[in-house]
N, CA, C, O and CB atoms as a CASP TS submission, in Angstrom:
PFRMAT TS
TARGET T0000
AUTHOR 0000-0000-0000
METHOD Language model
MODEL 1
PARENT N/A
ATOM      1  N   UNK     1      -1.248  -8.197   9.940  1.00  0.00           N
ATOM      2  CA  UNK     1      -0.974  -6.789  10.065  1.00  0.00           C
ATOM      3  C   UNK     1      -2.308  -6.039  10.139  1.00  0.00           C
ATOM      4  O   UNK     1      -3.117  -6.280   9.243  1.00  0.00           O
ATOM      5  CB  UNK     1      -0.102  -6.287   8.882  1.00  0.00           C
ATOM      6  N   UNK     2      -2.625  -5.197  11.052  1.00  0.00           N
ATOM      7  CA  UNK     2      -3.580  -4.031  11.147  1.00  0.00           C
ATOM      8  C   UNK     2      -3.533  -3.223  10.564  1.00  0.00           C
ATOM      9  O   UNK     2      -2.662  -2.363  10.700  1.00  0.00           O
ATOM     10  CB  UNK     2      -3.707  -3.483  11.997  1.00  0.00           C
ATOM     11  N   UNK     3      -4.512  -3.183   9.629  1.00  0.00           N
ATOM     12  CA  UNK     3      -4.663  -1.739   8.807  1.00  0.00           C
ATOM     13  C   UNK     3      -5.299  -0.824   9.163  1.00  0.00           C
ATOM     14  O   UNK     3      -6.484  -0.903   9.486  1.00  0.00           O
ATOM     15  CB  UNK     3      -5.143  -1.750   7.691  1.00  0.00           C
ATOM     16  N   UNK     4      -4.514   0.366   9.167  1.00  0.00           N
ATOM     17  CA  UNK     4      -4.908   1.595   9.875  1.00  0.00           C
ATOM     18  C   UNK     4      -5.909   2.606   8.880  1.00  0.00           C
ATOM     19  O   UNK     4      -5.709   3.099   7.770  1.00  0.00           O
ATOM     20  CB  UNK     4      -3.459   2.387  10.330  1.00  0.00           C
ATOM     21  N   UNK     5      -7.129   2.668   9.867  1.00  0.00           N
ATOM     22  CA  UNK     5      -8.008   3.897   9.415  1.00  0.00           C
ATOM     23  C   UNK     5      -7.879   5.272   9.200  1.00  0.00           C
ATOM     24  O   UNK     5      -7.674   5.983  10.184  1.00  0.00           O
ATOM     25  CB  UNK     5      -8.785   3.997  10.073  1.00  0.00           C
ATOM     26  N   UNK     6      -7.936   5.618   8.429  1.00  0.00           N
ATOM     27  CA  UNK     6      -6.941   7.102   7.900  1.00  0.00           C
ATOM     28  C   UNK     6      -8.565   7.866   8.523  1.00  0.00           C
ATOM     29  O   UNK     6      -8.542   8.537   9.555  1.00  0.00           O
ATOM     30  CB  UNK     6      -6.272   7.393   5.416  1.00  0.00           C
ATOM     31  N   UNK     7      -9.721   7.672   7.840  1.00  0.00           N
ATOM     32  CA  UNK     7     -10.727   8.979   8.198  1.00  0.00           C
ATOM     33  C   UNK     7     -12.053   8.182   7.690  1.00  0.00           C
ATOM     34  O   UNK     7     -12.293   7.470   6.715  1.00  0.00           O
ATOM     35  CB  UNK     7     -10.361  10.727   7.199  1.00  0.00           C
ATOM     36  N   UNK     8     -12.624   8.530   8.547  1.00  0.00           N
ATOM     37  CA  UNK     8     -14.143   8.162   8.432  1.00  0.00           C
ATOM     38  C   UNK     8     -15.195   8.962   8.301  1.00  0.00           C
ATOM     39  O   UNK     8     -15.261   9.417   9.443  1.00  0.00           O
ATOM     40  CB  UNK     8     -14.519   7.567   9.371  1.00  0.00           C
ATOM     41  N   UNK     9     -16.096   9.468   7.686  1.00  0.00           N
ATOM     42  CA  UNK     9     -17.163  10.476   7.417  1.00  0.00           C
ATOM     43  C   UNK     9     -18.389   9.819   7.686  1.00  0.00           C
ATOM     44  O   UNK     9     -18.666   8.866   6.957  1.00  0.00           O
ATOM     45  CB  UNK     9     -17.161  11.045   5.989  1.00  0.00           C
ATOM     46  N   UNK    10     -19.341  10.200   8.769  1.00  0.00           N
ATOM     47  CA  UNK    10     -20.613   9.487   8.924  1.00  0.00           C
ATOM     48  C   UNK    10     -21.726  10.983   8.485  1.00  0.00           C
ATOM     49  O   UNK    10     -21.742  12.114   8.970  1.00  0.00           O
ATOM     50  CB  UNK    10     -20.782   8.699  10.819  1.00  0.00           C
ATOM     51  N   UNK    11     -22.621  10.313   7.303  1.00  0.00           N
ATOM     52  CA  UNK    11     -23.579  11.826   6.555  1.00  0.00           C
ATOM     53  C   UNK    11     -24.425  11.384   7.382  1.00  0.00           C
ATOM     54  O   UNK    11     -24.355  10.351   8.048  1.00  0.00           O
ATOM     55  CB  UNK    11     -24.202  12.093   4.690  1.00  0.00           C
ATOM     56  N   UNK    12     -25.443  12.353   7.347  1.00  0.00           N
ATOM     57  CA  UNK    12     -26.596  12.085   7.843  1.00  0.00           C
ATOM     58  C   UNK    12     -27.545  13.431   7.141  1.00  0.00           C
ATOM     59  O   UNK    12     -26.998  14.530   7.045  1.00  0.00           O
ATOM     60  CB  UNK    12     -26.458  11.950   9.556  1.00  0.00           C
ATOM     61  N   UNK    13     -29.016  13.237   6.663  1.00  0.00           N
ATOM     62  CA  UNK    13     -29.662  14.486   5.743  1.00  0.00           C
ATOM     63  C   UNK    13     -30.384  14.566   6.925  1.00  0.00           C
ATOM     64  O   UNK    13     -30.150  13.618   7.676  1.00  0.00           O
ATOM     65  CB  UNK    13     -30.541  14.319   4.086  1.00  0.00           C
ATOM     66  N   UNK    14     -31.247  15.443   7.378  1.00  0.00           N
ATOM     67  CA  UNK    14     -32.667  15.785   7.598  1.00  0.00           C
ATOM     68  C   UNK    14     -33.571  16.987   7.468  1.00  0.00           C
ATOM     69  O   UNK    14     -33.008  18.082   7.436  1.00  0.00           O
ATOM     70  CB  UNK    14     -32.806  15.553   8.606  1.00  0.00           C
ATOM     71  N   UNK    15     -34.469  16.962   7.414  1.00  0.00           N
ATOM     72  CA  UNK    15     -35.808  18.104   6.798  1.00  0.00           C
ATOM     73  C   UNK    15     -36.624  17.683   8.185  1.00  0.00           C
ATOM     74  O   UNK    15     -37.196  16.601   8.317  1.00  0.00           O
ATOM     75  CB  UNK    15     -36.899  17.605   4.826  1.00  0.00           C
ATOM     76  N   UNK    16     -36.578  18.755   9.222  1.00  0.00           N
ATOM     77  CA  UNK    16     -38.216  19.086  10.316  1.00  0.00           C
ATOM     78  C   UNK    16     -38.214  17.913  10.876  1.00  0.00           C
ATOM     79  O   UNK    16     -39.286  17.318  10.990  1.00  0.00           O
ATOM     80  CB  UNK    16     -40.004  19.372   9.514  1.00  0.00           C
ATOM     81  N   UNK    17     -37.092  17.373  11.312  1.00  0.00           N
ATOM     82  CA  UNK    17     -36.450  16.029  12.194  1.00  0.00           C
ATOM     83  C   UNK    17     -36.213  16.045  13.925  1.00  0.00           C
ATOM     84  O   UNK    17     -35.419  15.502  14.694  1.00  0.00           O
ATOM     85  CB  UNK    17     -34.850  15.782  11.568  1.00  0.00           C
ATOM     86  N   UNK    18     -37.282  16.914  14.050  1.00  0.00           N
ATOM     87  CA  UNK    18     -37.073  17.715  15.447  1.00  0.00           C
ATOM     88  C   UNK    18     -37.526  16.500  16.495  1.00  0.00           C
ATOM     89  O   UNK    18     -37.099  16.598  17.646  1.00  0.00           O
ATOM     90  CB  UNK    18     -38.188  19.324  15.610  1.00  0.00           C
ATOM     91  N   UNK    19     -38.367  15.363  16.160  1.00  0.00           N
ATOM     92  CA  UNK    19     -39.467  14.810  16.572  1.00  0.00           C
ATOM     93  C   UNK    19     -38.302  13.649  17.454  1.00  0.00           C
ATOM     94  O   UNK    19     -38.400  13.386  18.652  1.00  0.00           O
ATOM     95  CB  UNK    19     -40.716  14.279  15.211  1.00  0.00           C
ATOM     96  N   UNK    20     -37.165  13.044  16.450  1.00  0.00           N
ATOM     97  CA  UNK    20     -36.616  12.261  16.213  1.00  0.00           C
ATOM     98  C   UNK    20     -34.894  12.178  16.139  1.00  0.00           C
ATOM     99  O   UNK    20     -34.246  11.163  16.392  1.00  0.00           O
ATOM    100  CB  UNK    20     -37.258  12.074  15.360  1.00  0.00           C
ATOM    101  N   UNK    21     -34.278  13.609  15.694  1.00  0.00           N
ATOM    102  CA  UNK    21     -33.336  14.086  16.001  1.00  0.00           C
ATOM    103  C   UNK    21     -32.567  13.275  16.793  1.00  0.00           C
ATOM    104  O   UNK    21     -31.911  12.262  16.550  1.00  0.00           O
ATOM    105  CB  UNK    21     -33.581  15.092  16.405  1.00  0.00           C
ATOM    106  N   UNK    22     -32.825  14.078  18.049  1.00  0.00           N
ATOM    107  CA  UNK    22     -31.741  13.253  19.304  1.00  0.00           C
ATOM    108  C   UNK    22     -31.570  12.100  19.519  1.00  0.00           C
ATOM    109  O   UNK    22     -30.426  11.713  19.758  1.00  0.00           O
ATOM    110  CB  UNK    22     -31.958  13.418  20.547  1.00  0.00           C
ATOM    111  N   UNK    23     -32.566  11.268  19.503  1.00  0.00           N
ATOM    112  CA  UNK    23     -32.445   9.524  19.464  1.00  0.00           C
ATOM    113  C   UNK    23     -31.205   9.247  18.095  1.00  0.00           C
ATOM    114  O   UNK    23     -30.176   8.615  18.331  1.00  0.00           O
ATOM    115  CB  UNK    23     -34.432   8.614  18.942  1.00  0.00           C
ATOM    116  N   UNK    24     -31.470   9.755  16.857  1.00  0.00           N
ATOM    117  CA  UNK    24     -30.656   9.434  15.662  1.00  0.00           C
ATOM    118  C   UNK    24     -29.625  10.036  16.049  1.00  0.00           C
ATOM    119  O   UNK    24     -28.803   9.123  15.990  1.00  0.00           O
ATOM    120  CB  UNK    24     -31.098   9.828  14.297  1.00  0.00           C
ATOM    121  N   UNK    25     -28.951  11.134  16.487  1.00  0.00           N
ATOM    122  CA  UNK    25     -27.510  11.549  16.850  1.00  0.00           C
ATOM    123  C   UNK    25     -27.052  10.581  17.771  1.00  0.00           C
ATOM    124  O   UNK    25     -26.229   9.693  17.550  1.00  0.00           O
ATOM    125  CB  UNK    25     -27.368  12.984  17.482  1.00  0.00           C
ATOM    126  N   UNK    26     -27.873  10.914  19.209  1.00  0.00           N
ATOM    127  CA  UNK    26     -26.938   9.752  19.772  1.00  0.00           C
ATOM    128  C   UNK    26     -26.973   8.697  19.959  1.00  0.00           C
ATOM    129  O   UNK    26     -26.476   8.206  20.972  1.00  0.00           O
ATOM    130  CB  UNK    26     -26.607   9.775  20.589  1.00  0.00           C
ATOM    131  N   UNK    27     -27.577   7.998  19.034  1.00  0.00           N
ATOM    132  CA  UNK    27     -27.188   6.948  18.238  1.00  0.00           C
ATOM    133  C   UNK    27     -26.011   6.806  17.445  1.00  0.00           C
ATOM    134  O   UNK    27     -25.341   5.851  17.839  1.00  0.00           O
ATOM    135  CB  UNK    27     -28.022   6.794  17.526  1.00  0.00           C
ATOM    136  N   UNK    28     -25.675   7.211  16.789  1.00  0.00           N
ATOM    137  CA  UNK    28     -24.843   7.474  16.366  1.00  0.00           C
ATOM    138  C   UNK    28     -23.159   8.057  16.904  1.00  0.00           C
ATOM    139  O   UNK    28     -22.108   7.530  16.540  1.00  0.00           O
ATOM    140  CB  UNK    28     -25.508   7.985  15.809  1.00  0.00           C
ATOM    141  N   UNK    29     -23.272   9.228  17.817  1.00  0.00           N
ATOM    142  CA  UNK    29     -22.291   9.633  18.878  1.00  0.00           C
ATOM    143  C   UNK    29     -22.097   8.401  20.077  1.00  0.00           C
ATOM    144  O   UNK    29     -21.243   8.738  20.897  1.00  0.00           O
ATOM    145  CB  UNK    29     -22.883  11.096  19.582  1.00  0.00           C
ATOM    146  N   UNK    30     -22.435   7.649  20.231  1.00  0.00           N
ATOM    147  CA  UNK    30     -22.653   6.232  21.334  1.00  0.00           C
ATOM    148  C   UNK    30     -21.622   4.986  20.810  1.00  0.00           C
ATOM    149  O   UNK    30     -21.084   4.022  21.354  1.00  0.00           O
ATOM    150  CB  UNK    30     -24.568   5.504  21.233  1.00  0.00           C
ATOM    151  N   UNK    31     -21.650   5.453  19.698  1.00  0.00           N
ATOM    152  CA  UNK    31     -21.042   4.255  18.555  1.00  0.00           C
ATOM    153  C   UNK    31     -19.417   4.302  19.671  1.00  0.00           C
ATOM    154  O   UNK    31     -18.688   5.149  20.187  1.00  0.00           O
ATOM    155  CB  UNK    31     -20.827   5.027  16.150  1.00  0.00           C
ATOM    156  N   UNK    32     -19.519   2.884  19.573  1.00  0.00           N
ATOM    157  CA  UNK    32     -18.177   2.358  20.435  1.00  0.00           C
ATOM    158  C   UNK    32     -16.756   2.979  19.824  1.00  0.00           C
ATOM    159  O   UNK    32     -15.858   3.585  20.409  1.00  0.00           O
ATOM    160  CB  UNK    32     -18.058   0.532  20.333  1.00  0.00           C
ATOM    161  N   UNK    33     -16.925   2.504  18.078  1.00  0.00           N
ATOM    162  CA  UNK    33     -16.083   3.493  17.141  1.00  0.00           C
ATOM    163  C   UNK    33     -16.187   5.057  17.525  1.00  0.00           C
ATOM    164  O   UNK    33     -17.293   5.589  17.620  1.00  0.00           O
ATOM    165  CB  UNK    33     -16.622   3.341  15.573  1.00  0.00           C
ATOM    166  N   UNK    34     -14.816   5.875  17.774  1.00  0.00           N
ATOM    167  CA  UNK    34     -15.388   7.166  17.486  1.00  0.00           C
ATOM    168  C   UNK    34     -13.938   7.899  16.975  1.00  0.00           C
ATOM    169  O   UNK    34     -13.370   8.775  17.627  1.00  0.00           O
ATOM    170  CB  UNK    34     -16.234   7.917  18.934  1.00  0.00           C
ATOM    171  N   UNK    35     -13.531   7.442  15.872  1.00  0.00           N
ATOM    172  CA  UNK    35     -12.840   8.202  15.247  1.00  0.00           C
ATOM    173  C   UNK    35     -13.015   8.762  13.687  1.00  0.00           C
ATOM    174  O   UNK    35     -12.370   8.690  12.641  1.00  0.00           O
ATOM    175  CB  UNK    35     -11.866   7.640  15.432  1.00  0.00           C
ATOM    176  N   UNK    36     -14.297   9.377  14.151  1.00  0.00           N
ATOM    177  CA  UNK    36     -14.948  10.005  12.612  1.00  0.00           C
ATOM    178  C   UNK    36     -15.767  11.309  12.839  1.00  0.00           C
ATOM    179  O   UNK    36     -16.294  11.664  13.893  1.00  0.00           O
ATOM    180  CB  UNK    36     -16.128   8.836  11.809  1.00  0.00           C
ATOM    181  N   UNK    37     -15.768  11.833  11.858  1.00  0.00           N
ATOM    182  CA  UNK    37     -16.232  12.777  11.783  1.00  0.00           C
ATOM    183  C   UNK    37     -18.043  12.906  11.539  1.00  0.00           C
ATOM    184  O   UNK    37     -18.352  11.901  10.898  1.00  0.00           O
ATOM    185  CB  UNK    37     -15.387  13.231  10.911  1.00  0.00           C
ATOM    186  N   UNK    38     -19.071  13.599  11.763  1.00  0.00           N
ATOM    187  CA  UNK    38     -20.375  13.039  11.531  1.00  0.00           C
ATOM    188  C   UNK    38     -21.060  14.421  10.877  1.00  0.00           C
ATOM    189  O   UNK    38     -21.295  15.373  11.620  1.00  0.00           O
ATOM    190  CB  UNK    38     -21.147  12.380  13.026  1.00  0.00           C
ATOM    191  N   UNK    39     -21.325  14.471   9.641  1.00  0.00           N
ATOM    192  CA  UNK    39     -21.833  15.413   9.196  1.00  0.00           C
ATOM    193  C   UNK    39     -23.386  15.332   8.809  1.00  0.00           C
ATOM    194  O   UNK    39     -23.816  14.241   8.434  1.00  0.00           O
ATOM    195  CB  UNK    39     -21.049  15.703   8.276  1.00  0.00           C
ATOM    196  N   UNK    40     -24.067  16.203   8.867  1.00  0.00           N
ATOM    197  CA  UNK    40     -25.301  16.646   9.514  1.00  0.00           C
ATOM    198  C   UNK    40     -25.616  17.514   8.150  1.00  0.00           C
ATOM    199  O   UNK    40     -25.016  18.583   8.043  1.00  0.00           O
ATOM    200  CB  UNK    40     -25.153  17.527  11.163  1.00  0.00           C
ATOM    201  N   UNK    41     -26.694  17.046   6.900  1.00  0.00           N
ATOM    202  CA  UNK    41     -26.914  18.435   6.186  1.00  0.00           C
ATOM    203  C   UNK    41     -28.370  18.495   6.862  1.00  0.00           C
ATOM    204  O   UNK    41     -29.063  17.661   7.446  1.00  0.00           O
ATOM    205  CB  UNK    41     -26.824  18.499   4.244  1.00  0.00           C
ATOM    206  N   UNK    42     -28.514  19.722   6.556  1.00  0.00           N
ATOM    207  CA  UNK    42     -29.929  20.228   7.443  1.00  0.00           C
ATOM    208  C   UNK    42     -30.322  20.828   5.832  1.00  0.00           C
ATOM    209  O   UNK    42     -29.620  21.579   5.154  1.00  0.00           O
ATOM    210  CB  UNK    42     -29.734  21.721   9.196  1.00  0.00           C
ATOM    211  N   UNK    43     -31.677  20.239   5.464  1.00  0.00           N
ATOM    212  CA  UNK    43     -32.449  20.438   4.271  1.00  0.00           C
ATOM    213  C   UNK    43     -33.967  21.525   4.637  1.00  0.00           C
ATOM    214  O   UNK    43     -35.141  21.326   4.948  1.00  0.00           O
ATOM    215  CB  UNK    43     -32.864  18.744   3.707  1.00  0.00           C
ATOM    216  N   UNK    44     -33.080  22.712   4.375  1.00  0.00           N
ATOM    217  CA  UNK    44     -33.847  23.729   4.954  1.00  0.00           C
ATOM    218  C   UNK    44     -34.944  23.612   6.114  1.00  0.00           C
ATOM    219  O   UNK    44     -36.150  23.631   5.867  1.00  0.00           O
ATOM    220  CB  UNK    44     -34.416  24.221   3.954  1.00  0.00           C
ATOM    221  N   UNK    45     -34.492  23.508   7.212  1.00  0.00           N
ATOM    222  CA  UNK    45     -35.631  22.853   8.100  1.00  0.00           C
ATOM    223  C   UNK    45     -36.276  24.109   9.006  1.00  0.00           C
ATOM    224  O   UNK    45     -35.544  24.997   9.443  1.00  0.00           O
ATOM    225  CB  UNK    45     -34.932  21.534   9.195  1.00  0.00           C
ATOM    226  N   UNK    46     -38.202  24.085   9.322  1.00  0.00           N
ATOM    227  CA  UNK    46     -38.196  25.342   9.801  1.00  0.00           C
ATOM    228  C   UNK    46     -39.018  24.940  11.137  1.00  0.00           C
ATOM    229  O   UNK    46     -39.752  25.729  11.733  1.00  0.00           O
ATOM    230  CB  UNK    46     -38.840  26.509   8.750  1.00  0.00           C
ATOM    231  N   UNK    47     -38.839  23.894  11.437  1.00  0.00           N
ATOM    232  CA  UNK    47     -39.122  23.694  13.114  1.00  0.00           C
ATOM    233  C   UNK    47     -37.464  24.272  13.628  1.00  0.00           C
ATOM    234  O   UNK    47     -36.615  25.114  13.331  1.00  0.00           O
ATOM    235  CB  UNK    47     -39.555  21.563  13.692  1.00  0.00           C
ATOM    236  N   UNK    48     -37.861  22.601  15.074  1.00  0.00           N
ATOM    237  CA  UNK    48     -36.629  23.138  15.956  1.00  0.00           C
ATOM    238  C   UNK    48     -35.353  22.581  15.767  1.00  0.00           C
ATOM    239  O   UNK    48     -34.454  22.726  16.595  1.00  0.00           O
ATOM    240  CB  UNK    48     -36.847  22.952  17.359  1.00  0.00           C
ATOM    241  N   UNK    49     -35.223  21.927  14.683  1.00  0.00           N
ATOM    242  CA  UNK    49     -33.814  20.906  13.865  1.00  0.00           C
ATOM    243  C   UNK    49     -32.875  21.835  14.011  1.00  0.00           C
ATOM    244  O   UNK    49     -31.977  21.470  14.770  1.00  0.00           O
ATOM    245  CB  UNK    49     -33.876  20.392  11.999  1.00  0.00           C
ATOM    246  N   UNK    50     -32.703  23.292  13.404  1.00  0.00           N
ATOM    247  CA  UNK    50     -31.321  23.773  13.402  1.00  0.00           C
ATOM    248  C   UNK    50     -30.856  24.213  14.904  1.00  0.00           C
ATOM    249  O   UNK    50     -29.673  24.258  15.242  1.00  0.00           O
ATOM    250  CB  UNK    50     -31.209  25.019  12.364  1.00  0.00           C
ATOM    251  N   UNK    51     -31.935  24.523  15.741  1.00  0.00           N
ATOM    252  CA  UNK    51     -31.426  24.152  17.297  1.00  0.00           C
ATOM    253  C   UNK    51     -30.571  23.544  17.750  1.00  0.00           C
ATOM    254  O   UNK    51     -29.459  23.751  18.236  1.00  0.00           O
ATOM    255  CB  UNK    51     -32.052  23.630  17.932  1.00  0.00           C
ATOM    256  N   UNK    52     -31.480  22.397  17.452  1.00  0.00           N
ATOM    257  CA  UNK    52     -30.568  20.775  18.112  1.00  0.00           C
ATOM    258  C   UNK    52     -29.484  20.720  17.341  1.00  0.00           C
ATOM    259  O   UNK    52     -28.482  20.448  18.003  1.00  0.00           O
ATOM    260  CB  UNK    52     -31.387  19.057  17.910  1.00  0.00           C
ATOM    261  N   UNK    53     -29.252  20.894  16.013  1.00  0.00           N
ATOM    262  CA  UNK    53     -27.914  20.694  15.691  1.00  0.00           C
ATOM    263  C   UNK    53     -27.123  21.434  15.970  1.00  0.00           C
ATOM    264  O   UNK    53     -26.024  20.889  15.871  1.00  0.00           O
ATOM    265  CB  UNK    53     -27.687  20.545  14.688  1.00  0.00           C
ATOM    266  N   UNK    54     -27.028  22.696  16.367  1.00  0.00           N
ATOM    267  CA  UNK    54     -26.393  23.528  16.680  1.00  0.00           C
ATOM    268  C   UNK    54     -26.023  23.114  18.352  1.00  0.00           C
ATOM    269  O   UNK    54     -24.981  23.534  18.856  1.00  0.00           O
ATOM    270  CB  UNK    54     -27.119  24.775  16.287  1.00  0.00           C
ATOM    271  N   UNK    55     -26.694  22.516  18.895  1.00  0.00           N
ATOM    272  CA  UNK    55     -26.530  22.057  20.239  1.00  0.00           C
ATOM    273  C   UNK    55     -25.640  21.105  20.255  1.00  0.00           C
ATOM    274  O   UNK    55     -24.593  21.205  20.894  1.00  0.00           O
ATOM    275  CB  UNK    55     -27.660  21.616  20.847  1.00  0.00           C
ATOM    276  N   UNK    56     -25.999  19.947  19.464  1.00  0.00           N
ATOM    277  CA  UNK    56     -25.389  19.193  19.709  1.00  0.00           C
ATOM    278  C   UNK    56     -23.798  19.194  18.729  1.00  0.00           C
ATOM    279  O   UNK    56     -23.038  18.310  19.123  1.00  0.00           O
ATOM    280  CB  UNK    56     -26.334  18.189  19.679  1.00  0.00           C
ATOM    281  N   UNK    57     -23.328  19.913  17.739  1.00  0.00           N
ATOM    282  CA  UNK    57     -22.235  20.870  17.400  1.00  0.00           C
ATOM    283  C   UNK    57     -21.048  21.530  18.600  1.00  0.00           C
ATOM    284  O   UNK    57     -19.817  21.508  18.635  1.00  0.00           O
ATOM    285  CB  UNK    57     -23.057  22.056  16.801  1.00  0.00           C
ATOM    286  N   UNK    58     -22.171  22.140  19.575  1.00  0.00           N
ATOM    287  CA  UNK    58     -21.084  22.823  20.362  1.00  0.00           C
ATOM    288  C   UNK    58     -20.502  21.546  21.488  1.00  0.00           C
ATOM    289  O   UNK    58     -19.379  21.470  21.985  1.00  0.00           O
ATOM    290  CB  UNK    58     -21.814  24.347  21.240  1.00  0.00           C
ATOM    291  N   UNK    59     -21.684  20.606  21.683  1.00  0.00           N
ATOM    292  CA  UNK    59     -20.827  19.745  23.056  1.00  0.00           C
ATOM    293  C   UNK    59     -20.200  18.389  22.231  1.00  0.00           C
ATOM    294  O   UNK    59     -20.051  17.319  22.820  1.00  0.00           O
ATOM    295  CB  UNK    59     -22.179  19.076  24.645  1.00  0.00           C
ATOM    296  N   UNK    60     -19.760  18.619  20.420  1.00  0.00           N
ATOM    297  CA  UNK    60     -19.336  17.347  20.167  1.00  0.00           C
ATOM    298  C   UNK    60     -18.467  17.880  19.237  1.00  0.00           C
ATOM    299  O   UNK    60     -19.071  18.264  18.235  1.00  0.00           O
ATOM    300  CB  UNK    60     -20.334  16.236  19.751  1.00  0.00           C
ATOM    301  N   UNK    61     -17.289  18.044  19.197  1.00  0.00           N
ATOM    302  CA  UNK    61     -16.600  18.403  17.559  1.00  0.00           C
ATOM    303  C   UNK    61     -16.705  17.571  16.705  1.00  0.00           C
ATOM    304  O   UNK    61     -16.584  18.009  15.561  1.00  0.00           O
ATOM    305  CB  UNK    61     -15.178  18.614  17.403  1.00  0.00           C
ATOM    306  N   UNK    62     -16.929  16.273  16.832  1.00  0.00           N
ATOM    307  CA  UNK    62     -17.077  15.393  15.816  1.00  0.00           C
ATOM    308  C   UNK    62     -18.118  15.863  14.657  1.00  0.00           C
ATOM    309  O   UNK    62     -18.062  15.547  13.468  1.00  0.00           O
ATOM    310  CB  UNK    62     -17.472  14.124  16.441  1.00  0.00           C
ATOM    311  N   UNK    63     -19.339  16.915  15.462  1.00  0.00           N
ATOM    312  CA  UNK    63     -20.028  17.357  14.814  1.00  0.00           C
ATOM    313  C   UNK    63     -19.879  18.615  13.656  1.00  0.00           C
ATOM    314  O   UNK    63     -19.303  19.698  13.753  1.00  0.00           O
ATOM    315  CB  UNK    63     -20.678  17.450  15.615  1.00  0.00           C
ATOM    316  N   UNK    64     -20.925  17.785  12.103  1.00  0.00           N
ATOM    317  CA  UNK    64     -20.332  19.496  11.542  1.00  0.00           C
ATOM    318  C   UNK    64     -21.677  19.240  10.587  1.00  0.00           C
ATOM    319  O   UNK    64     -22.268  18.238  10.183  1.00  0.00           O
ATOM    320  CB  UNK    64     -18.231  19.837  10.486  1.00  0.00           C
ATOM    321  N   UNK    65     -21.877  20.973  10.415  1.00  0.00           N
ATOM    322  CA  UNK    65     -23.492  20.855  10.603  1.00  0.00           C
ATOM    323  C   UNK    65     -23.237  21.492   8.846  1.00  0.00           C
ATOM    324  O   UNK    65     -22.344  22.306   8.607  1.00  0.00           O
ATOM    325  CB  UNK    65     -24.599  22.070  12.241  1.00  0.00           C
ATOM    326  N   UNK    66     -24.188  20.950   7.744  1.00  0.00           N
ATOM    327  CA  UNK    66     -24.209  21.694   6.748  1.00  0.00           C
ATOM    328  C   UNK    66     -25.076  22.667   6.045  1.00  0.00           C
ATOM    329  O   UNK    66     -24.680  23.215   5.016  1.00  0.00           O
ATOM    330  CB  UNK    66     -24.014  21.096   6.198  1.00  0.00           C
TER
END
């Protein structure tokens, strides 16, 4: 019998992750699995991090930015 996946949460932290960002998301968004949700805390960051997450937020709902 297959046991069914109710919900999956993928965290992820970063602080001034601007450098490196996009490779680690879609990495992550690429994942063959995609029935989860991927939350993003942003640890006060004062480059271009809350950009990109905010970017990549609007073209992914999976995304949720904290």
């Amino acid at each position: 019998m297959k046991k069914k996946i109710n919900s999956i949460s993928v965290v992820m932290t970063v602080k001034n992750g601007e450098k490196f960002l996009n490779n680690a998301i879609e990495s992550i968004l690429n994942q063959s699995f995609s029935h989860y949700e991927f939350v993003i805390i942003d640890n006060n960051s004062d480059d271009a991090t809350p950009k990109i997450l905010e970017d990549f937020r609007k073209k992914d709902s999976r995304v949720k930015i904290l």
